[in-house]
TORMIMI-383361 format. One line per field, with one value per atom (N, C-alpha, C, O, CB): residue in three letters; x, z, y. Coordinates in steps of 0.02 Angstrom, whole numbers, plus 50000, padded with zeros to 5 digits. Glycine has a CB too. Layout:
rest c(ALA,...)
X c(X,...)
Z c(Z,...)
Y c(Y,...)
! end
This chain:
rest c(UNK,UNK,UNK,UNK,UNK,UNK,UNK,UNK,UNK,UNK,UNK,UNK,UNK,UNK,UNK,UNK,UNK,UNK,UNK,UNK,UNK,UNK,UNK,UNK,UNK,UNK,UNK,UNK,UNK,UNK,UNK,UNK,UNK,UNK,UNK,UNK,UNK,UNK,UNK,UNK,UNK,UNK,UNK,UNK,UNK,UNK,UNK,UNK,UNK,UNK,UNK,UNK,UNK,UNK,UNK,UNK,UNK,UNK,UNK,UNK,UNK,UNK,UNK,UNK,UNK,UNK,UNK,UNK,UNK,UNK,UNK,UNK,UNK,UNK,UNK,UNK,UNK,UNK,UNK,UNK,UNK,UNK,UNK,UNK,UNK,UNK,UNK,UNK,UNK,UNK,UNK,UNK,UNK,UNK,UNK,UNK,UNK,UNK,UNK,UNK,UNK,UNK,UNK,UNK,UNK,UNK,UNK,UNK,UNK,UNK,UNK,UNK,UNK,UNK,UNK,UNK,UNK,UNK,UNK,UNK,UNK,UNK,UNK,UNK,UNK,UNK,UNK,UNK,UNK,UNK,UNK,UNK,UNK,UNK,UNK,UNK,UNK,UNK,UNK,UNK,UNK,UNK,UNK,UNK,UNK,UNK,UNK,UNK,UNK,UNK,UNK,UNK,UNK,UNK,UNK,UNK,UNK,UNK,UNK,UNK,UNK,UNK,UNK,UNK,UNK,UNK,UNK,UNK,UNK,UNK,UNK,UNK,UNK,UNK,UNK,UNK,UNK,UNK,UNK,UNK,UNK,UNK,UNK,UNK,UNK,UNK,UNK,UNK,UNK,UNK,UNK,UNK,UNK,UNK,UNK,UNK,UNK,UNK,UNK,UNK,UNK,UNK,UNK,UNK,UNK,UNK,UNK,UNK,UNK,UNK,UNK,UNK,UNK,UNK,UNK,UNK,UNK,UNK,UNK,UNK,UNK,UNK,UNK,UNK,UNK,UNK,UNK,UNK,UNK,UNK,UNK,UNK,UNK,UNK,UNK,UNK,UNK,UNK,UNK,UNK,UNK,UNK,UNK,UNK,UNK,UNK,UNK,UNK,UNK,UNK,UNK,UNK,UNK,UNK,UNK,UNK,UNK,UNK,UNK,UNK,UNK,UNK,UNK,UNK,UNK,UNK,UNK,UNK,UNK,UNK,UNK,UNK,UNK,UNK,UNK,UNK,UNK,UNK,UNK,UNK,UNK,UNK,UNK,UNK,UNK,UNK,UNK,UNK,UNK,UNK,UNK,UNK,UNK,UNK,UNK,UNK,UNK,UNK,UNK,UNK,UNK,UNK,UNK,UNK,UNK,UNK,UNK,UNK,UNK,UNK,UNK,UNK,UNK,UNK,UNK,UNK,UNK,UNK,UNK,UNK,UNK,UNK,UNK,UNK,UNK,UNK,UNK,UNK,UNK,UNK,UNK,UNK,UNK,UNK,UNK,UNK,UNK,UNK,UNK,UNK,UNK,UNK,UNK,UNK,UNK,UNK,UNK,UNK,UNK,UNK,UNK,UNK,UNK,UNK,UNK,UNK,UNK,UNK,UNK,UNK,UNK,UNK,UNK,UNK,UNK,UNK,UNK,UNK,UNK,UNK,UNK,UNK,UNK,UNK,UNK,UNK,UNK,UNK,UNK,UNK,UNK,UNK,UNK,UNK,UNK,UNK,UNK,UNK,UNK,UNK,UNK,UNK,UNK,UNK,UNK,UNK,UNK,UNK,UNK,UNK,UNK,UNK,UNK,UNK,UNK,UNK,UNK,UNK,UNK,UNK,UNK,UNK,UNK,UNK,UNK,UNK,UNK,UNK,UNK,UNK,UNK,UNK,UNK,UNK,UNK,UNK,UNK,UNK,UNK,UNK,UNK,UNK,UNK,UNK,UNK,UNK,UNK,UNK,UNK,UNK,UNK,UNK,UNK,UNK,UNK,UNK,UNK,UNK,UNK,UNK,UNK,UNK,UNK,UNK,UNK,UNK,UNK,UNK,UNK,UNK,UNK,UNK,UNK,UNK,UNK,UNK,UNK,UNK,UNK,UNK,UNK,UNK,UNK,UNK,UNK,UNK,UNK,UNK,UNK,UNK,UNK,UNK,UNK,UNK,UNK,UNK,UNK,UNK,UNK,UNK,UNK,UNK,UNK,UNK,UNK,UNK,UNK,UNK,UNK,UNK,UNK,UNK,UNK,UNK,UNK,UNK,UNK,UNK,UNK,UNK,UNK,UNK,UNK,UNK,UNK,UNK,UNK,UNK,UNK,UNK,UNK,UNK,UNK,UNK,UNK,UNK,UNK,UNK,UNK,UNK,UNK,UNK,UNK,UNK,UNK,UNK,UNK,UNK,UNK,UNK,UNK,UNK,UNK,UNK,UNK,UNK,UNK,UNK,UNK,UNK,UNK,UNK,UNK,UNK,UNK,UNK,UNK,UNK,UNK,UNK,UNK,UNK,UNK,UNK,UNK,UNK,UNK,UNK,UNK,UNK,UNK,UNK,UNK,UNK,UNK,UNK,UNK,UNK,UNK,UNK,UNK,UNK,UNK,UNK,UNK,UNK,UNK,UNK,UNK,UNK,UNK,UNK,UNK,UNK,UNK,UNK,UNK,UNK,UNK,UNK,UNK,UNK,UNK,UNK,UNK,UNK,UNK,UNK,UNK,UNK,UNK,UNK,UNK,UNK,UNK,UNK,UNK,UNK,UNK,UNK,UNK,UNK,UNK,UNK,UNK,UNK,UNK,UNK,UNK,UNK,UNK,UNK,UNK,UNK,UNK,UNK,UNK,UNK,UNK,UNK,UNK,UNK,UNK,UNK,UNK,UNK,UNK,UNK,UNK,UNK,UNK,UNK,UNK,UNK,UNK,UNK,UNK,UNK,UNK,UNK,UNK,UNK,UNK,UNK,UNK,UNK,UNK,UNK,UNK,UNK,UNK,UNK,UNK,UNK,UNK,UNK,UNK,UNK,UNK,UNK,UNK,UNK,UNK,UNK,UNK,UNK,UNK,UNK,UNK,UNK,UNK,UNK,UNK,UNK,UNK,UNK,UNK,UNK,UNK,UNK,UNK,UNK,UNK,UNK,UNK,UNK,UNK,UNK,UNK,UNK,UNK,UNK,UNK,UNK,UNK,UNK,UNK,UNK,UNK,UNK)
X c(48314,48375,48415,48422,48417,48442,48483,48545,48561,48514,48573,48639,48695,48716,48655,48706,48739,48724,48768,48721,48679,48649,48675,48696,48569,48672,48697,48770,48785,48699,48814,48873,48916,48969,48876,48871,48896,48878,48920,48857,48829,48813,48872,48894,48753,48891,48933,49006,49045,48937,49014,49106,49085,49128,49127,49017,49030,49020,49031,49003,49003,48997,49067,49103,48929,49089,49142,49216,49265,49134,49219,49254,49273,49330,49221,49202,49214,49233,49226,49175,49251,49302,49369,49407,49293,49392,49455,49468,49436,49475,49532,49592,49645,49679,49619,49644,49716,49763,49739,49712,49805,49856,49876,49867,49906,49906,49928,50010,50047,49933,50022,50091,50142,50171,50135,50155,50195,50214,50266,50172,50135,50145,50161,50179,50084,50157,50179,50237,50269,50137,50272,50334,50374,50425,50338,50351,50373,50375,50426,50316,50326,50305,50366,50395,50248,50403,50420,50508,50559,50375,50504,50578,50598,50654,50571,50567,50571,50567,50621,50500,50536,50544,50590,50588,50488,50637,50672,50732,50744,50697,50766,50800,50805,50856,50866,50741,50727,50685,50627,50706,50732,50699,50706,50747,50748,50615,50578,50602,50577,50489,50663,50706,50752,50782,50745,50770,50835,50809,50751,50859,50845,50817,50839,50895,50850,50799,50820,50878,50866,50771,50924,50986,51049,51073,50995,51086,51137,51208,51253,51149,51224,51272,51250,51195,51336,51274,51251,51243,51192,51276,51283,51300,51226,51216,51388,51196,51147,51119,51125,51127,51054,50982,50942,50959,50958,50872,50819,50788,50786,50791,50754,50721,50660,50653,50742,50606,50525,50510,50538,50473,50452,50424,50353,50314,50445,50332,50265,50230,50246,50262,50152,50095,50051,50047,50072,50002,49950,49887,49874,49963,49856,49788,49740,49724,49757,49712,49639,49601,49612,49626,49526,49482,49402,49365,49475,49411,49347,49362,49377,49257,49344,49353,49284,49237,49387,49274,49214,49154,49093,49223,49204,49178,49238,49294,49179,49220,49273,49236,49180,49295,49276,49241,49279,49323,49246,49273,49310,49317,49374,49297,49287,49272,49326,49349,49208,49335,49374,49423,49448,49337,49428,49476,49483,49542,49550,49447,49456,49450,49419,49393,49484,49455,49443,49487,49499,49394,49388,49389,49345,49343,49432,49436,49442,49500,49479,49421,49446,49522,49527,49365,49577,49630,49665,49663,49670,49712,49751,49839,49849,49742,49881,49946,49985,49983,49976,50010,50046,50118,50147,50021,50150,50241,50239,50192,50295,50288,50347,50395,50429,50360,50429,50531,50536,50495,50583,50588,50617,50659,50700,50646,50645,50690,50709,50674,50660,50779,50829,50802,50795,50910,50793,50782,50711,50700,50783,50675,50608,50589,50531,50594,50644,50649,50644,50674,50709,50607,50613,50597,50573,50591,50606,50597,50516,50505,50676,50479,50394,50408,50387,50340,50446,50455,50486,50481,50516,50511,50532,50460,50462,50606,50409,50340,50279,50252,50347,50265,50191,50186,50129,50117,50217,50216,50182,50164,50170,50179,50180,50200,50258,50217,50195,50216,50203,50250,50193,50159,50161,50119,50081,50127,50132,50106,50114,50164,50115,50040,50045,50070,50060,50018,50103,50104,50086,50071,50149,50082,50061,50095,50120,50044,50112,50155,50203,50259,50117,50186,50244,50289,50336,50218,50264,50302,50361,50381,50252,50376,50403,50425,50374,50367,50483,50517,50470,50438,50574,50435,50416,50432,50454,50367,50427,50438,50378,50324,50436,50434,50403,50382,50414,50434,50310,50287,50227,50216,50274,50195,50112,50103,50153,50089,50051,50016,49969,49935,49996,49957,49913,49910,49943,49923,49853,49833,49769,49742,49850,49727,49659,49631,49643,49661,49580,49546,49502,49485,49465,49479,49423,49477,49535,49390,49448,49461,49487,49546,49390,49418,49439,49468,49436,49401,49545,49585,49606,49616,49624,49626,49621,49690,49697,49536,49738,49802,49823,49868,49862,49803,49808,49802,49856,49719,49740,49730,49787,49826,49694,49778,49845,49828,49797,49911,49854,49844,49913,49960,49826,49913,49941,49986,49981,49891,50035,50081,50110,50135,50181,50102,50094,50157,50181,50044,50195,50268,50269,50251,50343,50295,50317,50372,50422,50341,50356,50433,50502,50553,50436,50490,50547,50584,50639,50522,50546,50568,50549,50580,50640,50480,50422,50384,50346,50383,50394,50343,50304,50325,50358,50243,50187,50140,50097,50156,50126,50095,50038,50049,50124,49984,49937,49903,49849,49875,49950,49897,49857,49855,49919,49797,49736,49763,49818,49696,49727,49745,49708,49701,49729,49680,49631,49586,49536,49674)
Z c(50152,50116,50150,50211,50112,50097,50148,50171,50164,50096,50200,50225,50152,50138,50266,50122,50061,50015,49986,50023,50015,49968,49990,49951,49970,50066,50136,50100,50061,50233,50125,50105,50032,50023,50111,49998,49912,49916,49890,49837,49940,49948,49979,49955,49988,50045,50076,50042,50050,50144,50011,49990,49920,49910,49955,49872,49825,49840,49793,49776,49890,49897,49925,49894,49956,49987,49994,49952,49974,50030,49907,49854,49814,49807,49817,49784,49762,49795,49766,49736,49840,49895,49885,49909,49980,49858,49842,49786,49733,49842,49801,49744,49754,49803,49746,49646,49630,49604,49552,49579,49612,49585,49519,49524,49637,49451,49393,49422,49464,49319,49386,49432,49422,49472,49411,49355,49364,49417,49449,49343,49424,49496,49555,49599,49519,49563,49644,49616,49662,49668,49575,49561,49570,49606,49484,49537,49540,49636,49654,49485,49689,49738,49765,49797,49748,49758,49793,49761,49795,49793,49706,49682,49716,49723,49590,49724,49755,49823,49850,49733,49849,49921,49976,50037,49933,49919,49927,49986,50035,49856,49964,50027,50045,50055,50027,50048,50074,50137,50154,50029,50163,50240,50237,50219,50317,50277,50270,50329,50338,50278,50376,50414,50382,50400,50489,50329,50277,50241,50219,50207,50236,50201,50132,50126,50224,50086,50004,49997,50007,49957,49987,49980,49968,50013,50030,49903,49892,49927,49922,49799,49956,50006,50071,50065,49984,50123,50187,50190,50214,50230,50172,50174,50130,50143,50127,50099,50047,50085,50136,49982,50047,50100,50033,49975,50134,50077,50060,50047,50091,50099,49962,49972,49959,49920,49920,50003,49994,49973,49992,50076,49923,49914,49919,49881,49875,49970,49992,49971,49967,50057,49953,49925,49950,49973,49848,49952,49988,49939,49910,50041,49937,49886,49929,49974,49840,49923,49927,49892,49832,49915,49928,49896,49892,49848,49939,49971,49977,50060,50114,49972,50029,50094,50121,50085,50107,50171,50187,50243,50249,50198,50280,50338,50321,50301,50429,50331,50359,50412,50406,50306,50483,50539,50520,50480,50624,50544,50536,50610,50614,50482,50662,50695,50755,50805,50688,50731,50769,50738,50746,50800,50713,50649,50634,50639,50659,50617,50594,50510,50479,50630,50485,50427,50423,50446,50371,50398,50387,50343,50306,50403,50320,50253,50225,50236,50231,50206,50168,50106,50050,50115,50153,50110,50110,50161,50126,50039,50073,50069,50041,49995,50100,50100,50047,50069,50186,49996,49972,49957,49931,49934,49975,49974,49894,49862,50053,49882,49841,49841,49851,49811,49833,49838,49781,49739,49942,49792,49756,49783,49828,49700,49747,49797,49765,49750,49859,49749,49707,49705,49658,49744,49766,49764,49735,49715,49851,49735,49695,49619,49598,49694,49586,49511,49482,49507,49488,49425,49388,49321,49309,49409,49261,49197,49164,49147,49158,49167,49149,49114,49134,49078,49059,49013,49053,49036,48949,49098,49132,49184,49212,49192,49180,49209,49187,49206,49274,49125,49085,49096,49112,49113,49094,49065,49125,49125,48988,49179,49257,49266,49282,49308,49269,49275,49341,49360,49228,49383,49437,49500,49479,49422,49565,49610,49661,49680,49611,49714,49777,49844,49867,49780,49883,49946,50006,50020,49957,50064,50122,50168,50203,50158,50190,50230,50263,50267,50284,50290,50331,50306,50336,50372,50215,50193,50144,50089,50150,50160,50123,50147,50153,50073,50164,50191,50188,50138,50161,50233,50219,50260,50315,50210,50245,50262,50342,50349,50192,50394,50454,50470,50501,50495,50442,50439,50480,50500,50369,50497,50517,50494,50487,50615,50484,50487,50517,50504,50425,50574,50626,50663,50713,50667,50626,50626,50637,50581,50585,50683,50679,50762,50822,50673,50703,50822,50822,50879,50854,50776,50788,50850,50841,50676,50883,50939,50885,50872,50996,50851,50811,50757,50712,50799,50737,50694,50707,50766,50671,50645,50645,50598,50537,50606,50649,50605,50604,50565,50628,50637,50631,50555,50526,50675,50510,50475,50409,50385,50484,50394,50335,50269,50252,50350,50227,50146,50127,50166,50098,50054,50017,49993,49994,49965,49970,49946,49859,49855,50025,49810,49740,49735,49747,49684,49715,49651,49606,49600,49667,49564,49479,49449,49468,49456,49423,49397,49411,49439,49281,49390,49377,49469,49477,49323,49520,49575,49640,49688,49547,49601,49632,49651,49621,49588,49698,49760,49789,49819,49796,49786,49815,49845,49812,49773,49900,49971,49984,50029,50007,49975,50028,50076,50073,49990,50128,50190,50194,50168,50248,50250,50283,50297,50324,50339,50280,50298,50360,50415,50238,50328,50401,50352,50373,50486)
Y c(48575,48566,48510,48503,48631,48468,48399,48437,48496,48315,48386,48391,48412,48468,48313,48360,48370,48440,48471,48309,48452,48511,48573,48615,48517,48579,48627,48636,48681,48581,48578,48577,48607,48637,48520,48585,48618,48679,48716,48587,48711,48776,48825,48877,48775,48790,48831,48836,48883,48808,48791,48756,48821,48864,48619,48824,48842,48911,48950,48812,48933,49018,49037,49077,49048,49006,49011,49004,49034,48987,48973,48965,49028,49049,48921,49063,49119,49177,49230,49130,49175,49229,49217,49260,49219,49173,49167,49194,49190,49110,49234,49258,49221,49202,49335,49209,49171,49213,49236,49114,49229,49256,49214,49154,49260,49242,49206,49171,49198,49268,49106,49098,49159,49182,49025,49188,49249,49271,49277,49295,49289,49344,49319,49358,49383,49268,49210,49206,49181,49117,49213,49191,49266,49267,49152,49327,49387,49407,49437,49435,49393,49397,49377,49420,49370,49302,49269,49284,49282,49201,49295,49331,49410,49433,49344,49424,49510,49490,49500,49574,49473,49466,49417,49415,49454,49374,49321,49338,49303,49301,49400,49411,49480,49512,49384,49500,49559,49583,49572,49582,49616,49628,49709,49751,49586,49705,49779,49828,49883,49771,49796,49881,49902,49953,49881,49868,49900,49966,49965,49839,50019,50079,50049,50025,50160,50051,50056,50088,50148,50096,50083,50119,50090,50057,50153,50099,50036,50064,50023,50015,50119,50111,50143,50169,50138,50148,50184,50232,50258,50183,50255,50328,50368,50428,50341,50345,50372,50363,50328,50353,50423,50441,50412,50401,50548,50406,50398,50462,50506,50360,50472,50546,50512,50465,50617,50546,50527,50604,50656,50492,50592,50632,50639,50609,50643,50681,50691,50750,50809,50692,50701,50773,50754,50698,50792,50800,50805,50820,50873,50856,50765,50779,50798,50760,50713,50854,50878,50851,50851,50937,50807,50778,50841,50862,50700,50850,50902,50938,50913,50849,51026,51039,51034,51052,51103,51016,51011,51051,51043,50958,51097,51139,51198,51181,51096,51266,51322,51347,51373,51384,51338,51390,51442,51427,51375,51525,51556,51584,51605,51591,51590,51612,51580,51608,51611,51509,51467,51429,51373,51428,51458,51456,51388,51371,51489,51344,51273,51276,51319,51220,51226,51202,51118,51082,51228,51094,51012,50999,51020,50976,50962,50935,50867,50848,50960,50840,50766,50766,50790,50740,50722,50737,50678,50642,50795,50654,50579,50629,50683,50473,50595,50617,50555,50498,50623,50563,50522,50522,50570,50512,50457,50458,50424,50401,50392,50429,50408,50400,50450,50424,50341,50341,50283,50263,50303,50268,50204,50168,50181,50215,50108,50066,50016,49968,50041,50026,49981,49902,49863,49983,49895,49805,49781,49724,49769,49821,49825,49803,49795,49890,49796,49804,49744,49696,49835,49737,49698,49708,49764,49659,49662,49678,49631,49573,49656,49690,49655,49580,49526,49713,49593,49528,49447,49388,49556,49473,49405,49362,49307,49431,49404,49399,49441,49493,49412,49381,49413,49479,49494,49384,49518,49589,49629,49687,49596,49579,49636,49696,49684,49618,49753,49809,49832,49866,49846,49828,49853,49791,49748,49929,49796,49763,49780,49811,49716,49754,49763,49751,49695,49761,49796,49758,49770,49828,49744,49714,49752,49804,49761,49712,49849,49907,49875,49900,49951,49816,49769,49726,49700,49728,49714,49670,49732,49713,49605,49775,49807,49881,49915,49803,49917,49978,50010,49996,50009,50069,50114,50165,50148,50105,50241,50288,50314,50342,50323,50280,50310,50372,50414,50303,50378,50444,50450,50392,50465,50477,50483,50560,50595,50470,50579,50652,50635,50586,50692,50686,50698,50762,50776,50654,50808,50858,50863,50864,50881,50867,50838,50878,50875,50732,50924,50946,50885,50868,51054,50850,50796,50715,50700,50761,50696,50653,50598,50585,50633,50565,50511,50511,50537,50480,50480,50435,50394,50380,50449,50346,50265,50279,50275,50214,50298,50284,50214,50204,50323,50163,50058,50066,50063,49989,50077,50070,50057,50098,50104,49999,50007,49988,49938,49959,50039,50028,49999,49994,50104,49977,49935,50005,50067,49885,49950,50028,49994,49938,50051,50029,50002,50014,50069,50032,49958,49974,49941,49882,49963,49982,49980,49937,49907,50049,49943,49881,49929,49910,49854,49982,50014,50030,50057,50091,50009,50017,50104,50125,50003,50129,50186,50147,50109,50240,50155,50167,50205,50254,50165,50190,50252,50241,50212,50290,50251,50260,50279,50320,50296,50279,50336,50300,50269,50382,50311,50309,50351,50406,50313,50308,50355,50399,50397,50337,50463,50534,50555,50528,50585,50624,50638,50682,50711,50689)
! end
């Protein structure tokens, strides 16, 4: 294979690893996040709390000792809140209704669950947390 041939190969495989976002959404991205900083609690006066609401999905239990009284299970914990500054109206951006973000670019509810006789969890691990236009937010971190 020549040199040149090498080259188009790599530029064109590598190429397709890229995600474009529609401009909407770079535009919706960059409107919502414009002057928003992620240690502010969602909350339009001080005095107001933040209510999260947490559930706990069971996927599979997967072991019962009884003897030692364990149970193992596969489960995710998921939040919900809202958050005023979150909002927007789909129609002002191709009919977007909901989008992602990363845990750092956006308040979240300093939580962990960690309940575990097993040694290894990977609470680093970070998921995306989905909101809605309407300003819900919902969470699931790695569980255990």
């Amino acid at each position: 294979m020549r040199y040149h041939e090498f080259l188009f190969l790599i530029f064109f495989c590598c190429k397709s690893f890229f995600i474009h976002a529609s401009p909407e959404e770079s535009d919706l991205y960059l409107d919502l996040l414009k002057e928003y900083y992620p240690y502010e609690r969602p909350v339009e006066h001080s005095r107001d709390n933040v209510t999260v609401y947490v559930g706990l999905i069971l996927q599979q239990i997967v072991d019962v000792d009884e003897k030692n009284q364990e149970v193992e299970v596969n489960a995710w914990l998921k939040m919900t809140w809202f958050d005023y500054r979150l909002r927007w109206d789909p129609s002002n951006y191709a009919g977007i209704t909901e989008v992602r973000f990363r845990r750092n670019q956006i308040w979240t509810p300093d939580v962990l669950l960690y309940n575990s006789v097993a040694e290894e969890f990977d609470s680093l691990y970070s998921a995306n947390v989905l909101v809605y236009s309407n300003g819900l937010a919902t969470w699931i971190p790695p569980g255990f």
